[in-house]
Backbone and ligand atoms as CSV (ligand in chain L), in Angstrom:
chain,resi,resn,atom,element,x,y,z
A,1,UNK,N,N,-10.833,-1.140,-13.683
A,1,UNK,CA,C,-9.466,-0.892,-13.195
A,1,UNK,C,C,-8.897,-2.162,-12.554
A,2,UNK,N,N,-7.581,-2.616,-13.242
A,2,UNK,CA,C,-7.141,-3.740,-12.289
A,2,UNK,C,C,-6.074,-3.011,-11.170
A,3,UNK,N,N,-5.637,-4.132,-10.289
A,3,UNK,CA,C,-4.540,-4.510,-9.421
A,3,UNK,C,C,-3.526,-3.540,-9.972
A,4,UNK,N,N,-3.031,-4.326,-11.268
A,4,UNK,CA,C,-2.049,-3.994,-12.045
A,4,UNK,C,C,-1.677,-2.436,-12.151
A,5,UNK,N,N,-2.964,-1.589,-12.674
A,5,UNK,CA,C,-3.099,-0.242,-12.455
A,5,UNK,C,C,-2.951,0.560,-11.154
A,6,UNK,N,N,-2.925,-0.109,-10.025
A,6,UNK,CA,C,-3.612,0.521,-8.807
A,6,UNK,C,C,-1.962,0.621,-7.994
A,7,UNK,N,N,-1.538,-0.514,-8.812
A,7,UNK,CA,C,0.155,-0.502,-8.050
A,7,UNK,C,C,1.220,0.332,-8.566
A,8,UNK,N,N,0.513,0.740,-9.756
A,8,UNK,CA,C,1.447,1.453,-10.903
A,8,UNK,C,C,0.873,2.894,-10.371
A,9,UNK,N,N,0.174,2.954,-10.168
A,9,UNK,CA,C,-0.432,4.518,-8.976
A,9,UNK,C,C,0.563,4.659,-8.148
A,10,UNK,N,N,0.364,3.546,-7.217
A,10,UNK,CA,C,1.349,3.807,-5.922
A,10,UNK,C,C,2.394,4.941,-5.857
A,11,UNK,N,N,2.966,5.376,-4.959
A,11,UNK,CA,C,3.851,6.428,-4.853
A,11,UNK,C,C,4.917,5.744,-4.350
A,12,UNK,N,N,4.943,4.644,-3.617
A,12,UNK,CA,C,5.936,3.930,-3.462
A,12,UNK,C,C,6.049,2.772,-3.808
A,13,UNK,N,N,7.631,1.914,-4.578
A,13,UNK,CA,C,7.625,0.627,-4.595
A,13,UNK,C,C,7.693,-0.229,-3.992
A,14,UNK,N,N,7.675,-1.291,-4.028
A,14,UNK,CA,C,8.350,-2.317,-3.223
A,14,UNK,C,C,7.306,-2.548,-1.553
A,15,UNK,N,N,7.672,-3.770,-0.794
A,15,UNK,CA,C,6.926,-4.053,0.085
A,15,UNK,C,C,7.598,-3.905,0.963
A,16,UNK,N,N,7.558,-3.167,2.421
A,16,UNK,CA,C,8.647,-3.297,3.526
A,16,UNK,C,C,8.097,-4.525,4.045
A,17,UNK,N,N,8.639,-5.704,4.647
A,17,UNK,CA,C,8.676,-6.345,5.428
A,17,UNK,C,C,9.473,-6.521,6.585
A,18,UNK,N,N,9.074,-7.422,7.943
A,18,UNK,CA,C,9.862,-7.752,8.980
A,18,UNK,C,C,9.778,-9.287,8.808
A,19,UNK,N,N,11.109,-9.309,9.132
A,19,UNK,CA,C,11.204,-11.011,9.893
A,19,UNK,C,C,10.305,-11.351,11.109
A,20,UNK,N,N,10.154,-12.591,10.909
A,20,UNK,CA,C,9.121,-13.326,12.031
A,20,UNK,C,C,9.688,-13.814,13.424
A,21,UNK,N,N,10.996,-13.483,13.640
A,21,UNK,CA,C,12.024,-13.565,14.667
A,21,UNK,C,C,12.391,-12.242,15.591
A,22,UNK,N,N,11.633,-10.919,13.969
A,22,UNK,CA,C,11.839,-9.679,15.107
A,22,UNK,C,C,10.811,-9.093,16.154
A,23,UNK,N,N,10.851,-8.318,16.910
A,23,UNK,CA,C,10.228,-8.138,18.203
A,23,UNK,C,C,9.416,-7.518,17.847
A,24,UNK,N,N,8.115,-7.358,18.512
A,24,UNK,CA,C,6.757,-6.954,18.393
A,24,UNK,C,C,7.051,-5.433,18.126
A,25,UNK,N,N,8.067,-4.860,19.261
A,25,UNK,CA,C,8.723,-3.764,19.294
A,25,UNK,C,C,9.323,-2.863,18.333
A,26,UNK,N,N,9.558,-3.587,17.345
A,26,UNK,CA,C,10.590,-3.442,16.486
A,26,UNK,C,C,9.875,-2.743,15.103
A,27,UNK,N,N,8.919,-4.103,15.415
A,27,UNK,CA,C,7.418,-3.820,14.367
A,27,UNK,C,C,6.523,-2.193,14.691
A,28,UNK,N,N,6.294,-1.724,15.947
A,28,UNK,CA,C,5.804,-1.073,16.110
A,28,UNK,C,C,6.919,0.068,16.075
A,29,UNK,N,N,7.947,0.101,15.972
A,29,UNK,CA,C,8.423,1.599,15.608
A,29,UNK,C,C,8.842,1.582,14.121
A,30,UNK,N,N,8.681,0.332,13.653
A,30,UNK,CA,C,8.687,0.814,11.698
A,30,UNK,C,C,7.318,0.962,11.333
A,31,UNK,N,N,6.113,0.472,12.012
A,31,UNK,CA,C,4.758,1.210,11.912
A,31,UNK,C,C,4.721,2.736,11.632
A,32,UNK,N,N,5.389,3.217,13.060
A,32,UNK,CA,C,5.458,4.634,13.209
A,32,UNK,C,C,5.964,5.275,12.423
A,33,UNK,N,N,7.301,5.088,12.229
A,33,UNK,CA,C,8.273,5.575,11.374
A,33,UNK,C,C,7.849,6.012,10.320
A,34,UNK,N,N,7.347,4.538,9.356
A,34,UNK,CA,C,7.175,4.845,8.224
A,34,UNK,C,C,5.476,4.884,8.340
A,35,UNK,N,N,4.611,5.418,9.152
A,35,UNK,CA,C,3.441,5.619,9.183
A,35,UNK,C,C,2.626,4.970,8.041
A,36,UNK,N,N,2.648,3.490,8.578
A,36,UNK,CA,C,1.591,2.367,7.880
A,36,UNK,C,C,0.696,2.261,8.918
A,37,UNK,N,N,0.259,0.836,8.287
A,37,UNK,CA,C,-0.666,0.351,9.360
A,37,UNK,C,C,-0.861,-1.262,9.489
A,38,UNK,N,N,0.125,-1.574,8.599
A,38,UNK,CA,C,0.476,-3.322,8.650
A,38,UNK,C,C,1.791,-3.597,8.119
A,39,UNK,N,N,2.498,-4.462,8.316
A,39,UNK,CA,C,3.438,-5.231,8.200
A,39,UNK,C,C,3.574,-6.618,7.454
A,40,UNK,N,N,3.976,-6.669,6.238
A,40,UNK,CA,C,4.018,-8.547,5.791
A,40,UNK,C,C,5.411,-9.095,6.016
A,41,UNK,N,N,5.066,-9.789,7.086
A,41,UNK,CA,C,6.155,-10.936,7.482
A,41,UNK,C,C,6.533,-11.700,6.788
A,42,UNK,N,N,7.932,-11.584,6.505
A,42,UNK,CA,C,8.588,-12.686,5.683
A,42,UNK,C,C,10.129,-12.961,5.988
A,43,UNK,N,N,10.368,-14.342,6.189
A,43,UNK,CA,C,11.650,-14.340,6.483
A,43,UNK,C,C,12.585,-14.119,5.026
A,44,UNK,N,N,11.882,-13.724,3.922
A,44,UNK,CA,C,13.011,-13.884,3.103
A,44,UNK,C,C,12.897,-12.860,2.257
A,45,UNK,N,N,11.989,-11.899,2.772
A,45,UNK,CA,C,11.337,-11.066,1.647
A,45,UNK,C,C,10.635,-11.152,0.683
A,46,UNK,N,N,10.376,-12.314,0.437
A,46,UNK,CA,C,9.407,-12.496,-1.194
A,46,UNK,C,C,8.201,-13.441,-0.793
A,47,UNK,N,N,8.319,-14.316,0.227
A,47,UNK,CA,C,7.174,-15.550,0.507
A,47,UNK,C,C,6.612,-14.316,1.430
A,48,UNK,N,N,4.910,-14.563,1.506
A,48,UNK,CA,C,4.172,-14.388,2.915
A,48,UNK,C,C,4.007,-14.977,3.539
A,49,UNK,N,N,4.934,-14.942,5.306
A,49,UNK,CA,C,4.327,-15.940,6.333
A,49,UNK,C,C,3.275,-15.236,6.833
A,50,UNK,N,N,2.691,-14.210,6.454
A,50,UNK,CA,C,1.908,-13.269,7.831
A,50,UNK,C,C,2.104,-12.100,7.683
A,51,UNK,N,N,0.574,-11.766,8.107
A,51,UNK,CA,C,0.784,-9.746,8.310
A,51,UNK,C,C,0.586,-9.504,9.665
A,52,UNK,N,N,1.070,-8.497,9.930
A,52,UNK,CA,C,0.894,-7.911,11.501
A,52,UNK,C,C,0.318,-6.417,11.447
A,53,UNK,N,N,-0.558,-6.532,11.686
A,53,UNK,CA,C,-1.432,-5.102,11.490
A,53,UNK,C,C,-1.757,-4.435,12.815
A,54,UNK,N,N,-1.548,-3.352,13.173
A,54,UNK,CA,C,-1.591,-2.256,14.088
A,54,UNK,C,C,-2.756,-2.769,14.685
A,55,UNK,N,N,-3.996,-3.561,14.218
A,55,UNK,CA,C,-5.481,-4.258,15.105
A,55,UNK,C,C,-4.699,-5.244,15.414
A,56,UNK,N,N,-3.396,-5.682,15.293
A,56,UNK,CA,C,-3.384,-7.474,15.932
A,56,UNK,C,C,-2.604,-6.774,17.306
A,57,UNK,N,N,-1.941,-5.553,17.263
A,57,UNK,CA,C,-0.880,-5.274,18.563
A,57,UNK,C,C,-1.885,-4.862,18.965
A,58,UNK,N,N,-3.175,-4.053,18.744
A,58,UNK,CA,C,-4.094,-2.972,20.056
A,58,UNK,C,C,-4.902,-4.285,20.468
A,59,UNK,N,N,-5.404,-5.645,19.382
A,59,UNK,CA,C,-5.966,-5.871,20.083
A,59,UNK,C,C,-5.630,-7.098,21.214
A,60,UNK,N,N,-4.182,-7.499,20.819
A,60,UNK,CA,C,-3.140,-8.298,21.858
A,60,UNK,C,C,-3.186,-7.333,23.657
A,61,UNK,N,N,-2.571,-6.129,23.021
A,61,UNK,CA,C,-2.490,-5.229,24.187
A,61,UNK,C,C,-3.912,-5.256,25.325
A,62,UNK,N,N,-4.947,-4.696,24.299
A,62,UNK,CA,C,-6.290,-5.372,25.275
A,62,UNK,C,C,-6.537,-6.631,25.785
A,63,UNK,N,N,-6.261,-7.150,25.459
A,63,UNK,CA,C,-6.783,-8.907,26.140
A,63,UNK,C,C,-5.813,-8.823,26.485
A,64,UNK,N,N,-4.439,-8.955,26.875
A,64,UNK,CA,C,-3.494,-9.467,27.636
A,64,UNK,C,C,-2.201,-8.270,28.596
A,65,UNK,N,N,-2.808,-7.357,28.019
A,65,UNK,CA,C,-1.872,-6.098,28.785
A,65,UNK,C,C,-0.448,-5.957,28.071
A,66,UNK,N,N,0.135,-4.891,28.238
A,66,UNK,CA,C,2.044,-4.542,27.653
A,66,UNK,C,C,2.948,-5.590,27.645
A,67,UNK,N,N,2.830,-6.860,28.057
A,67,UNK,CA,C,3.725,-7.755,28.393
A,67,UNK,C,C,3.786,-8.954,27.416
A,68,UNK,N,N,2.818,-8.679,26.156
A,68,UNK,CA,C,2.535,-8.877,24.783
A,68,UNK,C,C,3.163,-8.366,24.000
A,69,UNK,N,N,4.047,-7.514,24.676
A,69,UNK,CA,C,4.903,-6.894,23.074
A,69,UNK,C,C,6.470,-7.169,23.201
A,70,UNK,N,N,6.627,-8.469,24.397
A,70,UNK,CA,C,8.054,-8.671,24.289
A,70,UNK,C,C,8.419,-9.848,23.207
A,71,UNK,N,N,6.718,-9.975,22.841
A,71,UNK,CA,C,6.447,-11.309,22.249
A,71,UNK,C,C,7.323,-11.280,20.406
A,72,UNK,N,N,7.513,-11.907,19.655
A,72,UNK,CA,C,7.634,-12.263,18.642
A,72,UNK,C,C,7.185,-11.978,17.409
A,73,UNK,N,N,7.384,-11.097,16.676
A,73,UNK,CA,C,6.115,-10.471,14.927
A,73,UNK,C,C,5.708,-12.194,15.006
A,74,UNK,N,N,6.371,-13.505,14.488
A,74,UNK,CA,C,5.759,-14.747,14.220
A,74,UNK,C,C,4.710,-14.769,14.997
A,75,UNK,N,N,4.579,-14.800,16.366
A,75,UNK,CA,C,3.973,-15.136,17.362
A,75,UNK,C,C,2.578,-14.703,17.270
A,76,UNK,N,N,2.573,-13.098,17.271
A,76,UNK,CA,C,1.740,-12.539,16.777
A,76,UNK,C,C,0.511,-12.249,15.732
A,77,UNK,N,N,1.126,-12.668,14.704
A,77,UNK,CA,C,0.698,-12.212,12.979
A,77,UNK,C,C,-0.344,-13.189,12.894
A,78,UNK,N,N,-1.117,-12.771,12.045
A,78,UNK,CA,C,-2.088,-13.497,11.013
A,78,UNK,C,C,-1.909,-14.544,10.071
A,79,UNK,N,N,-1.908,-15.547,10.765
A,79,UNK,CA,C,-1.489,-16.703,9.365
A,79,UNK,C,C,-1.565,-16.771,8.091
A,80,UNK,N,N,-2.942,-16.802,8.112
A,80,UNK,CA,C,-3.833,-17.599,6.658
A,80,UNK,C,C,-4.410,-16.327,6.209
A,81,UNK,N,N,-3.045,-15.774,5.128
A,81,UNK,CA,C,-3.413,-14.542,4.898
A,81,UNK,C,C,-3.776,-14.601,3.618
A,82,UNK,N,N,-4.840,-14.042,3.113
A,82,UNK,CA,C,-5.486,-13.677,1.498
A,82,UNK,C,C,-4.997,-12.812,0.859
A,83,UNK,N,N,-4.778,-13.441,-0.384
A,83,UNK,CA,C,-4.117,-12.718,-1.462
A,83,UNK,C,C,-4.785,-12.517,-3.096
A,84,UNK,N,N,-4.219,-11.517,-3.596
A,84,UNK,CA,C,-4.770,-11.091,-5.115
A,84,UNK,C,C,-3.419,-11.237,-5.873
A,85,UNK,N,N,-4.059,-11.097,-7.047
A,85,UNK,CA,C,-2.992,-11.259,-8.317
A,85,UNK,C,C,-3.436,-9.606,-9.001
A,86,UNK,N,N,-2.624,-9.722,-9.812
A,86,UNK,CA,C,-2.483,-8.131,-10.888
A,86,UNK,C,C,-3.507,-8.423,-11.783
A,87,UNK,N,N,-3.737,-9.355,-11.936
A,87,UNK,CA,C,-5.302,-9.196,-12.816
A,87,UNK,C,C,-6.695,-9.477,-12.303
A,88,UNK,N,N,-6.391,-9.100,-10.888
A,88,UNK,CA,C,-8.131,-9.117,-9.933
A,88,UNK,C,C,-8.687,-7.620,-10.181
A,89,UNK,N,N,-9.533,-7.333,-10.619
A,89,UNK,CA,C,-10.016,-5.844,-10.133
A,89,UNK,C,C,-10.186,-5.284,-9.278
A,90,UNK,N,N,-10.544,-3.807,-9.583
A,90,UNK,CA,C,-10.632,-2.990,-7.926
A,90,UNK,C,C,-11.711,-3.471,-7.267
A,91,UNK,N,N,-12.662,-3.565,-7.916
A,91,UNK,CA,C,-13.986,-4.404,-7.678
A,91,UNK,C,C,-14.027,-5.699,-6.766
A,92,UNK,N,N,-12.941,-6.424,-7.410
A,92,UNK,CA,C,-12.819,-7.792,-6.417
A,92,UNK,C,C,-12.199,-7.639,-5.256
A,93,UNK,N,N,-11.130,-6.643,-5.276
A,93,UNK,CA,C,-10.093,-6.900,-4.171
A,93,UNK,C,C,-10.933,-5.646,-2.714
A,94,UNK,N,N,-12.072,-5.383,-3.394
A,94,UNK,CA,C,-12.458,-3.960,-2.647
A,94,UNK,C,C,-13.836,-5.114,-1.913
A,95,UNK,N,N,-14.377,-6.272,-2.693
A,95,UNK,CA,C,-14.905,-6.992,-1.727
A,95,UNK,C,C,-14.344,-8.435,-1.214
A,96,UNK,N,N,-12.954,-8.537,-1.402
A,96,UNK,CA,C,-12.573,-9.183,-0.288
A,96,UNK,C,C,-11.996,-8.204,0.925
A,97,UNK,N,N,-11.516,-7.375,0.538
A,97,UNK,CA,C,-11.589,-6.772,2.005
A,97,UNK,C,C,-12.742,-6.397,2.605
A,98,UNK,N,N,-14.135,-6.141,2.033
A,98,UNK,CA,C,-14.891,-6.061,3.431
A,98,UNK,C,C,-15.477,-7.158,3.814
A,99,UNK,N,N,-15.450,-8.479,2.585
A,99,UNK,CA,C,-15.321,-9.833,3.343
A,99,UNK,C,C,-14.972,-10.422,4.401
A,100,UNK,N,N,-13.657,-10.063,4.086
A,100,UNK,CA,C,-12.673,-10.132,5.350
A,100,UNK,C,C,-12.315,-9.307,6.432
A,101,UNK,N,N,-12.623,-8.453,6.241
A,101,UNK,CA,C,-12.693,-7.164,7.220
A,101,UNK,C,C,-11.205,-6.859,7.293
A,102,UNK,N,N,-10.554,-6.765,6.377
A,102,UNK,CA,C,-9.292,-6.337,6.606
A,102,UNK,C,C,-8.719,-5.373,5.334
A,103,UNK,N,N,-7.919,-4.443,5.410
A,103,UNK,CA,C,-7.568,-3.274,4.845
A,103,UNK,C,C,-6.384,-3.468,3.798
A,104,UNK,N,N,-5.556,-4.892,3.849
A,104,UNK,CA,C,-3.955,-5.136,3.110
A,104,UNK,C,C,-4.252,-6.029,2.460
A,105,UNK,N,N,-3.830,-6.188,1.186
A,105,UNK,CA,C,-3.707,-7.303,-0.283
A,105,UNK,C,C,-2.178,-7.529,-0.399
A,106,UNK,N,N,-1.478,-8.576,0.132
A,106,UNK,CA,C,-0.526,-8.619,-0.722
A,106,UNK,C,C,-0.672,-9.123,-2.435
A,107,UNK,N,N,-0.064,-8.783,-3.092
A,107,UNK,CA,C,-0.319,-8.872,-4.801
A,107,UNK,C,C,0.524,-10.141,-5.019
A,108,UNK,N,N,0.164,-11.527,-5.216
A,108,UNK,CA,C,1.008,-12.391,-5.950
A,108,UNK,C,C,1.529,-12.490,-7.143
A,109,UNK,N,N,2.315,-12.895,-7.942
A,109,UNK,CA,C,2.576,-12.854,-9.231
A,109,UNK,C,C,3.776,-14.654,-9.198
A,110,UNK,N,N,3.212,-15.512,-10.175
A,110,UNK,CA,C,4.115,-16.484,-10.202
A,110,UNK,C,C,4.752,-16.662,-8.309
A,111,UNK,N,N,4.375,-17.472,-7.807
A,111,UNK,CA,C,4.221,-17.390,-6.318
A,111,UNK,C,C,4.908,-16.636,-5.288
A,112,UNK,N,N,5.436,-15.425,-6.255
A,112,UNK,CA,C,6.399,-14.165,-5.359
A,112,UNK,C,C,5.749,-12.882,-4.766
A,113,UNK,N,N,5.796,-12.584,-4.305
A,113,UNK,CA,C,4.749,-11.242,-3.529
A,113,UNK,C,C,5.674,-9.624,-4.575
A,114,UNK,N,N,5.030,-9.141,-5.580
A,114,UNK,CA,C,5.363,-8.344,-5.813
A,114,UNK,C,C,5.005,-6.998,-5.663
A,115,UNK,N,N,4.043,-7.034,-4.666
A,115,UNK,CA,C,3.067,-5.792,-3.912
A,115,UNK,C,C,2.958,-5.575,-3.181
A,116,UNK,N,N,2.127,-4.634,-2.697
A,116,UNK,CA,C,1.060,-4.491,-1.391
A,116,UNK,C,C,0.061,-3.760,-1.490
A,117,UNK,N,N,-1.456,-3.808,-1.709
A,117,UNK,CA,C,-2.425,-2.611,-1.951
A,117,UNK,C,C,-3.249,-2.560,-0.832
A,118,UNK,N,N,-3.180,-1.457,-0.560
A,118,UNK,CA,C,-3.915,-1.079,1.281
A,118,UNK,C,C,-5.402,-0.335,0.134
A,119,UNK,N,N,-6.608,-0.415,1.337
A,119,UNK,CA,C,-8.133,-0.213,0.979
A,119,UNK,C,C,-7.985,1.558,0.398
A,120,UNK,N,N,-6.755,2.195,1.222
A,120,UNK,CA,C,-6.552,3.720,0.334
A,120,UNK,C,C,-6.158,3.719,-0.802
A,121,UNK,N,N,-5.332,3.040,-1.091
A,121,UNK,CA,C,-4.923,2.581,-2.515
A,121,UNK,C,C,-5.542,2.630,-3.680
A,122,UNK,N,N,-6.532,1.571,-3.367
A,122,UNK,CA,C,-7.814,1.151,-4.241
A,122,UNK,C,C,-8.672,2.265,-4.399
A,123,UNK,N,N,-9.184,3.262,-2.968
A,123,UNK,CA,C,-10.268,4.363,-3.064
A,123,UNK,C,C,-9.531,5.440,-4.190
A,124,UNK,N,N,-8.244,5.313,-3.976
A,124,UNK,CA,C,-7.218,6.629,-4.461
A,124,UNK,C,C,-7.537,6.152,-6.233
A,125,UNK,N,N,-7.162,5.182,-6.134
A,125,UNK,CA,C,-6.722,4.954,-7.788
A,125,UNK,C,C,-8.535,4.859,-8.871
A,126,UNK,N,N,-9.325,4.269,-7.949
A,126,UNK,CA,C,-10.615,4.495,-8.512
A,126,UNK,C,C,-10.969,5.924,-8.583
A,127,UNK,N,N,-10.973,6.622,-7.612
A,127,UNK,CA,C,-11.180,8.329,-7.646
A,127,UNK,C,C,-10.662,9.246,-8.656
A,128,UNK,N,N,-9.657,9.021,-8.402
A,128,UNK,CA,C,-8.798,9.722,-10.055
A,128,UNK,C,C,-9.433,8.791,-11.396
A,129,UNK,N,N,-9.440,7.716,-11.632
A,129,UNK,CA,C,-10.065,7.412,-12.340
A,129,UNK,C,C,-11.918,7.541,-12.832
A,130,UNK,N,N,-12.540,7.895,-11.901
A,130,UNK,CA,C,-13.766,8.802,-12.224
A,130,UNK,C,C,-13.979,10.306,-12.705
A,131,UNK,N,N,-12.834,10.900,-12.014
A,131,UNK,CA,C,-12.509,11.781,-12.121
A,131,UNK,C,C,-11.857,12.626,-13.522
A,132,UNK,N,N,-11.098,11.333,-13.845
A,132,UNK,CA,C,-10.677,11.283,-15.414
A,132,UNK,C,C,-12.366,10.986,-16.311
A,133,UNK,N,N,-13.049,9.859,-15.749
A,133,UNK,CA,C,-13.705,9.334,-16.983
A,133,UNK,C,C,-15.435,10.936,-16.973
A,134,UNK,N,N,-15.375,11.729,-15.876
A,134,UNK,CA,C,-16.165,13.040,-15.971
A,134,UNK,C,C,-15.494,14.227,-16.523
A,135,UNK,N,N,-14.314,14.201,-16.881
A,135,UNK,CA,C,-13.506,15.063,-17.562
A,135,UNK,C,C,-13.893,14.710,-19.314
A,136,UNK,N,N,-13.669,13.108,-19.777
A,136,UNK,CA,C,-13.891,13.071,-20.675
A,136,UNK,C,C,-15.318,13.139,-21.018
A,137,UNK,N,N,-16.317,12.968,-20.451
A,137,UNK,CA,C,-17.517,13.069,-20.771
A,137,UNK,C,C,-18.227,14.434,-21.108
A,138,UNK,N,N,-17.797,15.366,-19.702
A,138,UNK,CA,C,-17.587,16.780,-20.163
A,138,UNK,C,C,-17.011,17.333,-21.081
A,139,UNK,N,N,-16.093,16.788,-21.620
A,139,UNK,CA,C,-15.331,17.207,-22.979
A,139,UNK,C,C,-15.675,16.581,-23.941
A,140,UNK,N,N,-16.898,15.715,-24.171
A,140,UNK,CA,C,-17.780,15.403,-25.437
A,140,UNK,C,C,-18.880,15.955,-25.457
A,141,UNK,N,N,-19.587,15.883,-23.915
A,141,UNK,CA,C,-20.983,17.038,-24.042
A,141,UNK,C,C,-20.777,18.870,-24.725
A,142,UNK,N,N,-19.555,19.130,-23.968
A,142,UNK,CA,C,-19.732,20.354,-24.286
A,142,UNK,C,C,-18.356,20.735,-25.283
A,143,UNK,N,N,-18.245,19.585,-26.026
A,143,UNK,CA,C,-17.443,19.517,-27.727
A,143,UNK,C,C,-15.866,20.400,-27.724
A,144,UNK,N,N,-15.226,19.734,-26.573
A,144,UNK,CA,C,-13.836,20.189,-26.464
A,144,UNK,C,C,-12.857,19.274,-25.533
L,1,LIG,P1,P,-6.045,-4.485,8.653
L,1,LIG,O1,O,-7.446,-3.965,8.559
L,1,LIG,O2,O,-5.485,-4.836,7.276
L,1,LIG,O3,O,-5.128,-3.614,9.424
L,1,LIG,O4,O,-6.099,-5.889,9.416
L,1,LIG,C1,C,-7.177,-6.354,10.202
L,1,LIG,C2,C,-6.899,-7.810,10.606
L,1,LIG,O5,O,-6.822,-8.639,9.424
L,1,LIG,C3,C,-5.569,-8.060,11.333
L,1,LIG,O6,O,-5.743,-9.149,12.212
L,1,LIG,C4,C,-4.596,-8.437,10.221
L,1,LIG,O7,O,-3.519,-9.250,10.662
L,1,LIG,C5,C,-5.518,-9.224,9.298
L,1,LIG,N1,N,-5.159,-9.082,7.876
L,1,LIG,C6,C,-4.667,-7.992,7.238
L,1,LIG,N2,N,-4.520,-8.223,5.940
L,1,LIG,C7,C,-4.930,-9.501,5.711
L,1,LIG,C8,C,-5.017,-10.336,4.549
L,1,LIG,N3,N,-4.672,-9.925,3.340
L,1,LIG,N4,N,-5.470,-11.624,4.725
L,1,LIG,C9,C,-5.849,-12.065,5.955
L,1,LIG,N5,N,-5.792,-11.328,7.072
L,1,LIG,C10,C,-5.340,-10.050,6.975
């Protein structure tokens, strides 16, 4: 199973992003809202400067207390963020995230971000796909 497949699963298109100018604040009620669990920062919508993931605000908040969230998404976010293309497999992109210990792929294509595949994504789209390939197997063992 590639990338390619796993985005074409998705239930939703497109990537929400925030600007790197908006407030930590701002970030955390489109978290909620739209009940994610990361954010890719981009001032323009299509480049990645950075993700901001729900572990970078809890774990800001711990080391430095509430007075961290008047701070900046830029300020905040994850720089040197890793990325896949539409022709990595589930396989690859399922061990760079526990490489990396992190849960979000943005998907590159020709140097534009045309994705986003979170670690549910990947479990979702492999599952149905086993699920399919014991359907067909059952329907050759028992000749229907
Ligand atoms: P996550 O598990 O995706 O919520 O993120 C865990 C940590 O990894 C946070 O510090 C994120 O900012 C960071 N992170 C998330 N996705 C990526 C990625 N694709 N490349 C590098 N760091 C990431």
């Amino acid at each position: 199973m590639l990338v390619q497949q796993i985005l074409k699963s998705k239930e939703t298109e497109g990537v929400l992003t925030i600007r790197p100018d908006a407030r930590v604040t701002e970030a955390i009620a489109l978290l909620s809202e739209r009940r994610i669990g990361s954010l890719v920062v981009s001032a323009d919508g299509a480049a990645v400067d950075g993700i901001l993931s729900e572990r970078d605000i809890v774990r800001e908040i711990g080391r430095r207390g509430p007075d961290c969230l008047a701070e900046t998404v830029g300020q905040m976010m994850t720089r040197n963020i890793v990325t896949c293309a539409m022709s990595d497999t589930a396989d690859e992109v399922l061990g760079m995230m526990t490489t990396g210990r992190f849960r979000h792929l943005p998907v590159i294509e020709a140097g534009r971000m045309i994705g986003l595949i979170s670690i549910g994504d990947v479990v979702k789209a492999r599952l149905s796909e086993l699920a399919m390939e014991k359907d067909a197997l059952e329907g050759m063992i028992m000749g229907h």
